[in-house]
KEKE-3310 file (N, C-alpha, C; in steps of 0.2 Angstrom, whole numbers, plus 5000, padded with zeros to 4 digits):
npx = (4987:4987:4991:5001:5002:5017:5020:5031:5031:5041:5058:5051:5042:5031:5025:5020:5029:5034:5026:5020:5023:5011:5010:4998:5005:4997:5001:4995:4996:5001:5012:5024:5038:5035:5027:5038:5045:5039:5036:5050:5052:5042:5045:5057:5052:5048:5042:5037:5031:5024:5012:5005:4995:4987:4981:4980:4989:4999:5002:5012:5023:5028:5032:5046:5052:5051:5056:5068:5071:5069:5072:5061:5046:5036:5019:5006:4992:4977:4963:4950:4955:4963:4976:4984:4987:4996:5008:5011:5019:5028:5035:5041:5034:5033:5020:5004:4988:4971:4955:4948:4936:4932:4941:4937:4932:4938:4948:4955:4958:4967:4975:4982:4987:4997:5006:5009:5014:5024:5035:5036:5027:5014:4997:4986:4970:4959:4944:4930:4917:4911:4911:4906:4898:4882:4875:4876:4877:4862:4859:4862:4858:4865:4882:4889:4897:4901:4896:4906:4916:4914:4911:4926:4932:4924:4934:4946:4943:4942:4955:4964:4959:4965:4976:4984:4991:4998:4994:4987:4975:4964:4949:4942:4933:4923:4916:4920:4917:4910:4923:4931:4924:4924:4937:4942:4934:4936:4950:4948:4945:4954:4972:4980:4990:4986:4981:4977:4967:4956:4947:4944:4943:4942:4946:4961:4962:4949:4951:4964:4958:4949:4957:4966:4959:4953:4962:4974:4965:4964:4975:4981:4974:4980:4980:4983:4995:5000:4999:4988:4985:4972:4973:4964:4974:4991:5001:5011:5009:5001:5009:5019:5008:5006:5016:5016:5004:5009:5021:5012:5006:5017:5023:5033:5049:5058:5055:5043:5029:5026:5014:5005:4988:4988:4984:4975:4985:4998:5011:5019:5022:5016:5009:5017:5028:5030:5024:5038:5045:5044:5045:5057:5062:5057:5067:5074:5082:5080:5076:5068:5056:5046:5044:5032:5026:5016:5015:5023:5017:5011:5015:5028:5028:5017:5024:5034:5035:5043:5059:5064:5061:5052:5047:5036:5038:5035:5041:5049:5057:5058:5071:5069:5075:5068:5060:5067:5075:5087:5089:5087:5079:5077:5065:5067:5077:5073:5072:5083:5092:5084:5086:5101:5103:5096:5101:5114:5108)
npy = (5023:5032:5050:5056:5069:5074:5073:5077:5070:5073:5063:5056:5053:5054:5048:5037:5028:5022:5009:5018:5011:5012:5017:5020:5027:5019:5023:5032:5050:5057:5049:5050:5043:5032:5032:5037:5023:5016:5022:5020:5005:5002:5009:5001:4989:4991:5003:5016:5028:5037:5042:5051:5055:5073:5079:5088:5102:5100:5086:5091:5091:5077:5078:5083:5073:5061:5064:5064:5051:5047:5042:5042:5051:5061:5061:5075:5070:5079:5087:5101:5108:5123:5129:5118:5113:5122:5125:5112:5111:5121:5115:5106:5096:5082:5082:5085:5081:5085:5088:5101:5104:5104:5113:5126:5141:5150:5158:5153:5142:5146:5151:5139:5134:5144:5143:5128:5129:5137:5132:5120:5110:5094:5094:5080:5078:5070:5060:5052:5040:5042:5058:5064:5079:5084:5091:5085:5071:5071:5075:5063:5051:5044:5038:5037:5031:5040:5052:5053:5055:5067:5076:5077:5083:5096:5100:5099:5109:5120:5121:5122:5135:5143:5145:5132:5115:5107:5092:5078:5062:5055:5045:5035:5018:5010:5000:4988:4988:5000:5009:5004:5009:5024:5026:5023:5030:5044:5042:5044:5058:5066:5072:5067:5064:5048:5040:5023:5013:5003:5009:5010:4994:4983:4968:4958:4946:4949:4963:4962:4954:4962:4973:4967:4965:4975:4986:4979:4978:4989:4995:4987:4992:5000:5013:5022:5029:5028:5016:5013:4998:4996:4990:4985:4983:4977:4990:4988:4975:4979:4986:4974:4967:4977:4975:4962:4961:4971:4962:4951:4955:4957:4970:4972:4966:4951:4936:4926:4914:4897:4885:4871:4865:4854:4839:4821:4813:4817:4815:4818:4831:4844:4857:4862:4861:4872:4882:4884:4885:4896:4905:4906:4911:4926:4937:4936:4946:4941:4941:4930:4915:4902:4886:4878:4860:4847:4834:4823:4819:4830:4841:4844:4849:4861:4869:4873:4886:4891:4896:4889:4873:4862:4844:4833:4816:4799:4801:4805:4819:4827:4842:4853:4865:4875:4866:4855:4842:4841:4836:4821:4819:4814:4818:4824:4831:4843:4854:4860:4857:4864:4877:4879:4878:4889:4898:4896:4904)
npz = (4891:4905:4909:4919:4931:4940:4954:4970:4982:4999:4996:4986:4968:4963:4950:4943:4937:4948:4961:4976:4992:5007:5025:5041:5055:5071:5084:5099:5100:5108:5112:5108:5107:5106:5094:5088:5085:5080:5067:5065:5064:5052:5042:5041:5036:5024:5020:5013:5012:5025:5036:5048:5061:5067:5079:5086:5094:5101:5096:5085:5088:5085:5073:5071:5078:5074:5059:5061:5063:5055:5034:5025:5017:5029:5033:5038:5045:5044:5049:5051:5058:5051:5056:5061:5049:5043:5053:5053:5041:5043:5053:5046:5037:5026:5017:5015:5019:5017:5018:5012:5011:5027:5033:5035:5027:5013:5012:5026:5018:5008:5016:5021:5008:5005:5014:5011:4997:4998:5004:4994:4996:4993:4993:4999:4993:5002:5003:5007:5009:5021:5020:5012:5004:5012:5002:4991:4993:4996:4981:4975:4983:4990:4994:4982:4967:4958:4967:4975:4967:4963:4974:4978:4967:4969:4980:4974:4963:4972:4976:4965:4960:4970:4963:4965:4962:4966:4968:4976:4977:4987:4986:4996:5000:5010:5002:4990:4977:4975:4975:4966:4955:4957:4958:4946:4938:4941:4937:4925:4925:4928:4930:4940:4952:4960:4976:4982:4991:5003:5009:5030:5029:5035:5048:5050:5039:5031:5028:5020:5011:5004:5000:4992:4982:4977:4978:4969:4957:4950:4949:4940:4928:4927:4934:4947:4958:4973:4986:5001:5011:5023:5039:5053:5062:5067:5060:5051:5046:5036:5027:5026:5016:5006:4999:4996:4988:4976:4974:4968:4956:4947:4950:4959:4964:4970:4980:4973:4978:4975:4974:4977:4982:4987:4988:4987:4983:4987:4999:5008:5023:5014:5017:5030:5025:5015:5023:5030:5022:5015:5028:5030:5018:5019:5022:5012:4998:4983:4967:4961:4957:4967:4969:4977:4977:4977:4972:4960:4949:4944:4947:4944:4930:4932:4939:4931:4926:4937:4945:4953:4963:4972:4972:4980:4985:4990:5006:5002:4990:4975:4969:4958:4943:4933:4928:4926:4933:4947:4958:4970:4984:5003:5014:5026:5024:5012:5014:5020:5008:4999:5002:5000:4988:4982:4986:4980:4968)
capx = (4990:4985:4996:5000:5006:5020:5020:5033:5032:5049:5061:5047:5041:5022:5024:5018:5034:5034:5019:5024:5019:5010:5005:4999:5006:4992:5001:4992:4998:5004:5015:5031:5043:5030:5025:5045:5049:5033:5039:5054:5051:5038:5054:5062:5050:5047:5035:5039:5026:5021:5007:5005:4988:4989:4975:4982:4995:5004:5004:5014:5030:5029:5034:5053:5055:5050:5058:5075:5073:5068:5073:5056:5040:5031:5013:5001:4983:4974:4956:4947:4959:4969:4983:4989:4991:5002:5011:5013:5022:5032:5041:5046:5030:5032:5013:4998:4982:4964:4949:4948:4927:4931:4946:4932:4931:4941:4954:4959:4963:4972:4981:4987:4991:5002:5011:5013:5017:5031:5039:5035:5023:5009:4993:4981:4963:4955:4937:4929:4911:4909:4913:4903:4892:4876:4868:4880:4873:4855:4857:4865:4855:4871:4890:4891:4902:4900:4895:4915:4921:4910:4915:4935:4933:4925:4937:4951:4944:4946:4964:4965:4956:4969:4983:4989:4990:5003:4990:4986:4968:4960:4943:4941:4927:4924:4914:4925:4913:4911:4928:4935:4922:4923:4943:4941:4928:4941:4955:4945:4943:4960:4978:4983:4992:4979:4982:4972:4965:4949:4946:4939:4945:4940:4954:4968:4959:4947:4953:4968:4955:4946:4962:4968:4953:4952:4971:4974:4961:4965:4984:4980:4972:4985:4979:4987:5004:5002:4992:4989:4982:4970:4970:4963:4980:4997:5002:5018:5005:4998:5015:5018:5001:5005:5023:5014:5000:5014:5023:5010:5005:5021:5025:5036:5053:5055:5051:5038:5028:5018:5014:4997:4982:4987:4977:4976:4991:5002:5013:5024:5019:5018:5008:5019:5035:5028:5024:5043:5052:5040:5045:5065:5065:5055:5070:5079:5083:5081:5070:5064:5049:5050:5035:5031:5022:5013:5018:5029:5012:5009:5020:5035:5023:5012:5030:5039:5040:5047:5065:5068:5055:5049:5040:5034:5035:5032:5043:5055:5056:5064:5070:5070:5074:5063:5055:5073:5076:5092:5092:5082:5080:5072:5056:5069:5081:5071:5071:5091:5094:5084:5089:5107:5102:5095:5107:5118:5106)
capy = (5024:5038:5053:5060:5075:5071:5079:5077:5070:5071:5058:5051:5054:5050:5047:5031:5024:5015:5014:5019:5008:5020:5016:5025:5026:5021:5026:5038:5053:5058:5044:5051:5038:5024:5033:5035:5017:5013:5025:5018:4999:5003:5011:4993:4982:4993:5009:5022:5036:5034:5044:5052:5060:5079:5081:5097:5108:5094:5083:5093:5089:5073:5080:5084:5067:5057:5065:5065:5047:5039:5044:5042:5055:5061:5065:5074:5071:5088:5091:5104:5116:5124:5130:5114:5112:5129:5123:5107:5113:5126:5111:5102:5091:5082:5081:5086:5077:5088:5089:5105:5108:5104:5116:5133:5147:5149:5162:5147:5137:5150:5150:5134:5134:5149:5139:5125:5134:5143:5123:5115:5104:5094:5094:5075:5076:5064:5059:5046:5038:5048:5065:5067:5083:5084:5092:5081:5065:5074:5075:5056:5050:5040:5039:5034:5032:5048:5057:5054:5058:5077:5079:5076:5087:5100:5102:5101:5116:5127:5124:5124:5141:5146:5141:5127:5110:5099:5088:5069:5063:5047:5045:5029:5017:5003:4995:4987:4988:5006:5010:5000:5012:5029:5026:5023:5036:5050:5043:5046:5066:5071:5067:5070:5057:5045:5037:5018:5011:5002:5012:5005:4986:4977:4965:4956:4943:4951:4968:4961:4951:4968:4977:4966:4964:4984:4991:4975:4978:4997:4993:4982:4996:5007:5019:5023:5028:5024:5012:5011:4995:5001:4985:4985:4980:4981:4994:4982:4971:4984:4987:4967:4966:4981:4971:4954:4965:4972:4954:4948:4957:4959:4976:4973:4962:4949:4931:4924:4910:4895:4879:4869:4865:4846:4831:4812:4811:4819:4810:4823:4838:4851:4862:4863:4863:4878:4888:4885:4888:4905:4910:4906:4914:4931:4941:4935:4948:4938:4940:4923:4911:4896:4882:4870:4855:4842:4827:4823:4818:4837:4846:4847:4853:4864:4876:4873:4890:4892:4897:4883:4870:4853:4841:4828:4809:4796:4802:4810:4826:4831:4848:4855:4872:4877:4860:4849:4837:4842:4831:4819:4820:4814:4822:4828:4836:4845:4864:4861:4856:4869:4885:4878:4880:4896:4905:4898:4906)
capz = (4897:4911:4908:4926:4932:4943:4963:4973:4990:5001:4990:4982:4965:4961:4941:4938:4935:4954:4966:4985:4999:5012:5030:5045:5064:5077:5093:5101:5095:5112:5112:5106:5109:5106:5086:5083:5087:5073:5061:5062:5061:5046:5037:5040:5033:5016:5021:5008:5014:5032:5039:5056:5063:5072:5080:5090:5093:5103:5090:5079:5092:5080:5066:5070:5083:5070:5053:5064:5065:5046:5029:5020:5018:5034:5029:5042:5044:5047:5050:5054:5062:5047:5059:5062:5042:5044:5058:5052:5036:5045:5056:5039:5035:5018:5013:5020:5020:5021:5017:5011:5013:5033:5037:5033:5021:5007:5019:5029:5012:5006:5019:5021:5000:5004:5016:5007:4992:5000:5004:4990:5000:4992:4996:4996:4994:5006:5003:5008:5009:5025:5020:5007:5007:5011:4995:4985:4995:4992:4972:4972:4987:4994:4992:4976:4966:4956:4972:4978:4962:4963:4979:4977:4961:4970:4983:4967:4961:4978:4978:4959:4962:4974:4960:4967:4957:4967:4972:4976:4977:4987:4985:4997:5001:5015:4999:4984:4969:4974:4978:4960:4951:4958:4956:4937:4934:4944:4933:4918:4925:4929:4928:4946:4954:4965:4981:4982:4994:5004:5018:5035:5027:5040:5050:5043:5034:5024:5024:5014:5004:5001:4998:4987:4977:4975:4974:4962:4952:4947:4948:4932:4926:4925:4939:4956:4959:4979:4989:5008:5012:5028:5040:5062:5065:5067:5053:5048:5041:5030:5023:5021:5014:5001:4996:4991:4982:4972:4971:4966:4950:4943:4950:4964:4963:4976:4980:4973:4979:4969:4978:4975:4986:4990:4986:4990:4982:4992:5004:5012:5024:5008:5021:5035:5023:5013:5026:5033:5017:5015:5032:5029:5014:5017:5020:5005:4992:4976:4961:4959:4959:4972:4966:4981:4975:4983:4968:4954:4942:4936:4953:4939:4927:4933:4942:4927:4926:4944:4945:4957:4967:4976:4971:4983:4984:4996:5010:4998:4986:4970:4967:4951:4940:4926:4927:4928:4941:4949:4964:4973:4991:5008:5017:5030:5019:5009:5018:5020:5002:4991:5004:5000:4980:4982:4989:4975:4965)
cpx = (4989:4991:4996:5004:5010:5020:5026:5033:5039:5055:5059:5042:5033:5021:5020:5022:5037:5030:5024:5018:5018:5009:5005:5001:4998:4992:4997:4997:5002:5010:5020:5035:5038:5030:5033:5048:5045:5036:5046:5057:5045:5044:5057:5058:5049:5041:5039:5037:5024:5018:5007:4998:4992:4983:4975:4989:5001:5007:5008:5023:5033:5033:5043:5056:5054:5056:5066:5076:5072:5071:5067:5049:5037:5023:5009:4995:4982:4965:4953:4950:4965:4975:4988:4993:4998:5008:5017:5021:5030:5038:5043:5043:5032:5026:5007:4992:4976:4960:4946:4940:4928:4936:4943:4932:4936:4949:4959:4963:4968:4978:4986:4989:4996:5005:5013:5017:5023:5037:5038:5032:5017:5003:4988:4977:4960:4949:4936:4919:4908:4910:4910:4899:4885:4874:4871:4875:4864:4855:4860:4861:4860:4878:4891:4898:4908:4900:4903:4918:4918:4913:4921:4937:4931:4930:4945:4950:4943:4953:4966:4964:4960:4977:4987:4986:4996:4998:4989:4980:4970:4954:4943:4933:4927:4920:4917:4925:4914:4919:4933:4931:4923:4932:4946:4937:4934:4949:4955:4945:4948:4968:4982:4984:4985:4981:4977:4971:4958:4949:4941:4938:4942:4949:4958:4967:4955:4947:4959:4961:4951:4950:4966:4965:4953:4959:4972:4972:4963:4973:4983:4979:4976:4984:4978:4993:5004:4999:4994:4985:4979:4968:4969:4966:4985:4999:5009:5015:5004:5004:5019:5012:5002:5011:5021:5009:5006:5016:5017:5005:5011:5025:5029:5045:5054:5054:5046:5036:5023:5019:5006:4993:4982:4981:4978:4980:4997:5005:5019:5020:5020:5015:5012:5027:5035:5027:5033:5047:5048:5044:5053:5065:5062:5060:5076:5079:5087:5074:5068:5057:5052:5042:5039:5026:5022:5016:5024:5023:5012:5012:5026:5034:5021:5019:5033:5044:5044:5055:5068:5062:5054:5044:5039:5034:5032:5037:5050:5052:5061:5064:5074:5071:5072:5063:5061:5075:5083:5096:5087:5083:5078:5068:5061:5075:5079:5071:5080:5094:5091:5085:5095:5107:5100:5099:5113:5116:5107)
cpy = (5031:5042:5056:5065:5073:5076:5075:5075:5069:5070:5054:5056:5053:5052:5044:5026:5020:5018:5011:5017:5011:5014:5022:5024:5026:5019:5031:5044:5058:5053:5046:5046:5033:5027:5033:5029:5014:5013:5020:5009:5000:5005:5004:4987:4983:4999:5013:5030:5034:5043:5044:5057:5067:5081:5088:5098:5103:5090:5083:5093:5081:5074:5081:5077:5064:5056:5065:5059:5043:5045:5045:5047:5055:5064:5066:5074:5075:5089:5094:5112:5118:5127:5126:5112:5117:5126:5116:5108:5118:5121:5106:5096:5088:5083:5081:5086:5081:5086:5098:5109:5108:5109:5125:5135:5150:5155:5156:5145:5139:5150:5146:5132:5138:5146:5133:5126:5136:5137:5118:5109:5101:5093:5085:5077:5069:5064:5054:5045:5041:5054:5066:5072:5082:5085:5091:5073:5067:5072:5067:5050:5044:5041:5035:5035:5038:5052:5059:5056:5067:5080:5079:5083:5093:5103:5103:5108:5123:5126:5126:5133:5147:5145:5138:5120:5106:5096:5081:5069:5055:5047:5037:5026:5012:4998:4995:4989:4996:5010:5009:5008:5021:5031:5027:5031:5043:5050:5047:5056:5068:5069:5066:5063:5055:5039:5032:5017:5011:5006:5006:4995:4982:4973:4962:4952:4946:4958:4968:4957:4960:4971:4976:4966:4972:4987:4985:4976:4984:4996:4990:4986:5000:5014:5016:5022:5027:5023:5013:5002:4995:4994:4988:4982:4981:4985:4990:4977:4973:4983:4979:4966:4970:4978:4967:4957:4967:4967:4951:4947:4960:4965:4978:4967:4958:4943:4931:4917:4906:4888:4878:4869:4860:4844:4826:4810:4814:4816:4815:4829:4844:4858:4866:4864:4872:4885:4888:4888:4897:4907:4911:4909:4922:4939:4942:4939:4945:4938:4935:4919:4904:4893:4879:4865:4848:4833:4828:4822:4825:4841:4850:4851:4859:4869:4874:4879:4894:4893:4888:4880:4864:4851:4836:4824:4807:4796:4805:4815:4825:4837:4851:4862:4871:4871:4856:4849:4839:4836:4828:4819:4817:4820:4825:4832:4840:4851:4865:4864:4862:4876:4885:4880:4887:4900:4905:4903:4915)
cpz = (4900:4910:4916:4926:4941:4951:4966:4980:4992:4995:4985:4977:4962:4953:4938:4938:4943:4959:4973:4988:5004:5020:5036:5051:5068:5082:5093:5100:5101:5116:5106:5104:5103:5094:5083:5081:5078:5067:5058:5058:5053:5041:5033:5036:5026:5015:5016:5010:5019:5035:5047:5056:5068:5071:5084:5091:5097:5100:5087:5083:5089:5077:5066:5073:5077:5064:5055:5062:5058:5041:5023:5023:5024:5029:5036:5041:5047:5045:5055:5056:5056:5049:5059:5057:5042:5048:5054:5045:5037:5049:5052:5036:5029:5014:5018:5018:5023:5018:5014:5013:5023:5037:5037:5030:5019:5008:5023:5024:5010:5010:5020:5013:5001:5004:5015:5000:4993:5002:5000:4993:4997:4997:4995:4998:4997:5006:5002:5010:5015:5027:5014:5009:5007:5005:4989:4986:4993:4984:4970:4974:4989:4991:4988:4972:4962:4959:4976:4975:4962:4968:4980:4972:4963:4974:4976:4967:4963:4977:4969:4956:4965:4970:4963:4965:4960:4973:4971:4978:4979:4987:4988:5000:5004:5010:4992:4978:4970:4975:4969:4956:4952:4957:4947:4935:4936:4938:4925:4918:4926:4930:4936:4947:4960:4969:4983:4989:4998:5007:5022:5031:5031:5044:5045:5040:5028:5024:5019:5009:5000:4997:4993:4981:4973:4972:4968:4956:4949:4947:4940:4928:4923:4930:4945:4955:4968:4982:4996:5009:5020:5031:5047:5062:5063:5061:5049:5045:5037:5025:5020:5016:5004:4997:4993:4988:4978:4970:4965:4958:4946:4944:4957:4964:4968:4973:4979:4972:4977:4975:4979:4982:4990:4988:4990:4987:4984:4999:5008:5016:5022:5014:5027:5029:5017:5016:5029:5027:5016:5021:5032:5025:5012:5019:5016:4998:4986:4972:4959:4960:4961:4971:4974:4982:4979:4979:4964:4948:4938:4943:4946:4933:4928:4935:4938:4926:4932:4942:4948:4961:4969:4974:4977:4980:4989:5002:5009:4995:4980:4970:4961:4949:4935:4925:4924:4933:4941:4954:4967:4982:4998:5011:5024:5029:5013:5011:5016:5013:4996:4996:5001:4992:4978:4985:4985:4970:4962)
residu = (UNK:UNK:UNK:UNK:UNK:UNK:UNK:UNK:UNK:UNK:UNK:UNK:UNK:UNK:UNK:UNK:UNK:UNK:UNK:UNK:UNK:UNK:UNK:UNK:UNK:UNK:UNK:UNK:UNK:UNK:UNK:UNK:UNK:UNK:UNK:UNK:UNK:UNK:UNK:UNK:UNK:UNK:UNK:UNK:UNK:UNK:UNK:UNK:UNK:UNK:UNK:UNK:UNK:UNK:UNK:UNK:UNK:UNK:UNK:UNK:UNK:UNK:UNK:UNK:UNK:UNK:UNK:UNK:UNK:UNK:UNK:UNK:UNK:UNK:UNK:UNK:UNK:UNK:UNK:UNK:UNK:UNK:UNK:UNK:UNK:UNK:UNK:UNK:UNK:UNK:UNK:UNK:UNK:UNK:UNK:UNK:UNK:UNK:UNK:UNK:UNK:UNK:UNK:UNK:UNK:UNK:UNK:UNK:UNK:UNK:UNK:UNK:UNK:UNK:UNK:UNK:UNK:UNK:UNK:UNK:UNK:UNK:UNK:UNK:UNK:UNK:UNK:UNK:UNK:UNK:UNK:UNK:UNK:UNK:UNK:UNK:UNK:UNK:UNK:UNK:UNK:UNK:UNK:UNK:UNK:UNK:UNK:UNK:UNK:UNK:UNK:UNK:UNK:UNK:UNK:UNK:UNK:UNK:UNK:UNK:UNK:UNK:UNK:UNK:UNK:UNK:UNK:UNK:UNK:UNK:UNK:UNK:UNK:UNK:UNK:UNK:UNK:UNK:UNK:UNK:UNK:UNK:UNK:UNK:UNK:UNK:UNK:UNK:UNK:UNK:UNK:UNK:UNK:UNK:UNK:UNK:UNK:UNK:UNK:UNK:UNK:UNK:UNK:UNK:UNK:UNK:UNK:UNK:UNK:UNK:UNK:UNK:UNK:UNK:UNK:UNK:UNK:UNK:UNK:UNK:UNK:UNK:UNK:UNK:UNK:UNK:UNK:UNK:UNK:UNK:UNK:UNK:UNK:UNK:UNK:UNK:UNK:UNK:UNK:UNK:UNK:UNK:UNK:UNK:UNK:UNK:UNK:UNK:UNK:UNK:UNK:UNK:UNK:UNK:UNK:UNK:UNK:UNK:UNK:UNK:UNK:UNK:UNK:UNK:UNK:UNK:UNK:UNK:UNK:UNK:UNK:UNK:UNK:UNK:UNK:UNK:UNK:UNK:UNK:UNK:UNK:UNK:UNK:UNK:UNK:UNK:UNK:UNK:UNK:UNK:UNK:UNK:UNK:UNK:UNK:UNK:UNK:UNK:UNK:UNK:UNK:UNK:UNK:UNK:UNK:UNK:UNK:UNK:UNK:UNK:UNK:UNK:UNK:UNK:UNK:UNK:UNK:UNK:UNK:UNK:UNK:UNK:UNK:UNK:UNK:UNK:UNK:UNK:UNK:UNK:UNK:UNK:UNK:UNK:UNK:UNK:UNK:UNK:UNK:UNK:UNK:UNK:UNK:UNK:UNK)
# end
């Protein structure tokens, strides 16, 4: 088991002992109104840590309209200009996002470690497949996955240099294999908490395939206390996206959902009643498993160990708990009959 050293963002604790679902706003960053309304619906759906860009001094008129409006961690992204990390920090940032090789010489850095120093603010290392250094890419001859774990570690040991040590690290990568590896090898180097995620995902198809393939996989592992799932779309996705990642290995509580493939023995629309009872019951707080099977030959079988579920017939349903038939049904009582079960539940 990965020993980590705990950081504090806002009200959120980066242990280990529960991973935070991130996302970032992408209103335009002069879009007041427009980034608070984000923030705020992001809160609603189950964002944990929400992320805002501050590209300039404007920017930084965010940070108090927003943190008025939610309860959970603002984090800024800051490159280049280490003022606005100052700044940012001085109008009540929770966490703050550089790059430490891109904000200049080792005066700057200092500076912004004062300033967060002085609020207990940490700091995440962001490196990614295009920020690597030059005469890092030189000695590696690409963004390997070694080459992200050197570069992430040297920037470590400017701020470690500066005795400061509340830090989080991502080392991300728009490709899987290198993104699973270069994540592993970092865990193997240091205990700091570490922040998952693809980068540059792709859209909402296969950047959750990506996403899931990658945070899943290190999750299993045992490394990462907080994921973003990074998709070209609405940011409210990401944050569903990072919930059923969670659900779906165990580490999240919550509906979960089994239901087969269909075959030629299927006599009901299991396609079209699966996606309805999914859509009825995704703001149902209950810890259960819900099967929805296409027969009765191996349906009641196969979801035995479902809390509660449907099997298809020939224009009927049975629905059963932990693989006992309860009650038999028609094909247009079937939605009514097991929500009305579930909510006994």
């Amino acid at each position: 088991m990965r020993k980590i050293k705990p950081v504090t963002v806002g009200n959120c604790i980066l242990d280990g002992k529960h991973i935070y679902i991130q996302s970032m706003l992408n209103k335009r960053s002069d879009d007041i109104e427009g980034s608070v309304h984000q923030a705020m619906e992001l809160e609603k759906t189950g964002c944990e840590i929400v992320r805002a860009s501050i590209p300039n001094k404007d920017a930084l008129k965010l940070i108090p309209a927003i943190k008025n409006k939610i309860s959970i961690p603002l984090v800024a992204d800051i490159h280049f200009d280490y003022r606005l990390a100052i700044e940012s920090v001085a109008m009540g940032i929770d966490k703050v996002r550089i790059n430490p090789g891109n904000i200049g010489d080792l005066d700057r850095v200092k500076a912004v470690v004062s300033a967060c120093k002085s609020k207990n603010v940490p700091i995440r290392i962001g490196v990614n497949s295009g920020s690597v250094e030059k005469d890092i890419l030189a000695k590696y001859g690409s963004p390997t996955p070694e080459a992200l774990v050197e570069s992430a570690l040297n920037h470590v040991r400017i701020l470690e240099h500066c005795d400061f040590n509340d830090i989080v690290i991502s080392i991300k990568s728009s490709t899987v294999d290198t993104m699973v590896k270069a994540y592993r090898l970092m865990a193997e180097r240091c205990n700091y908490p570490l922040h998952l995620g693809v980068t540059e995902a792709g859209t909402e198809r296969m950047g959750l395939i990506k996403s899931s393939i990658g945070i899943g996989s290190l999750l299993l592992d045992g490394i990462g206390e907080t994921i973003r799932v990074s998709l070209t779309d609405n940011p409210i996705k990401e944050v569903s996206a990072g919930i059923d990642i969670l659900k779906a290995i165990d580490m999240r509580k919550g509906i979960q959902f089994v239901s087969c493939p269909t075959c030629g023995r299927t006599r009901i629309d299991l396609i079209g009643l699966a996606n309805k009872v999914e859509n009825a019951l995704k703001d149902v707080d209950k810890n259960i498993k819900v099967a929805i099977m296409g027969c009765i030959v191996n349906g009641i079988g196969e979801g035995k160990e479902a809390d509660i579920g449907v099997a298809g017939g020939d224009g009927s349903a049975v629905i059963f708990k932990k693989g006992e038939i309860i009650k038999t049904v028609s094909e247009d009582e079937i939605i009514s009959v097991l929500l009305e079960e579930i909510q006994k539940m």
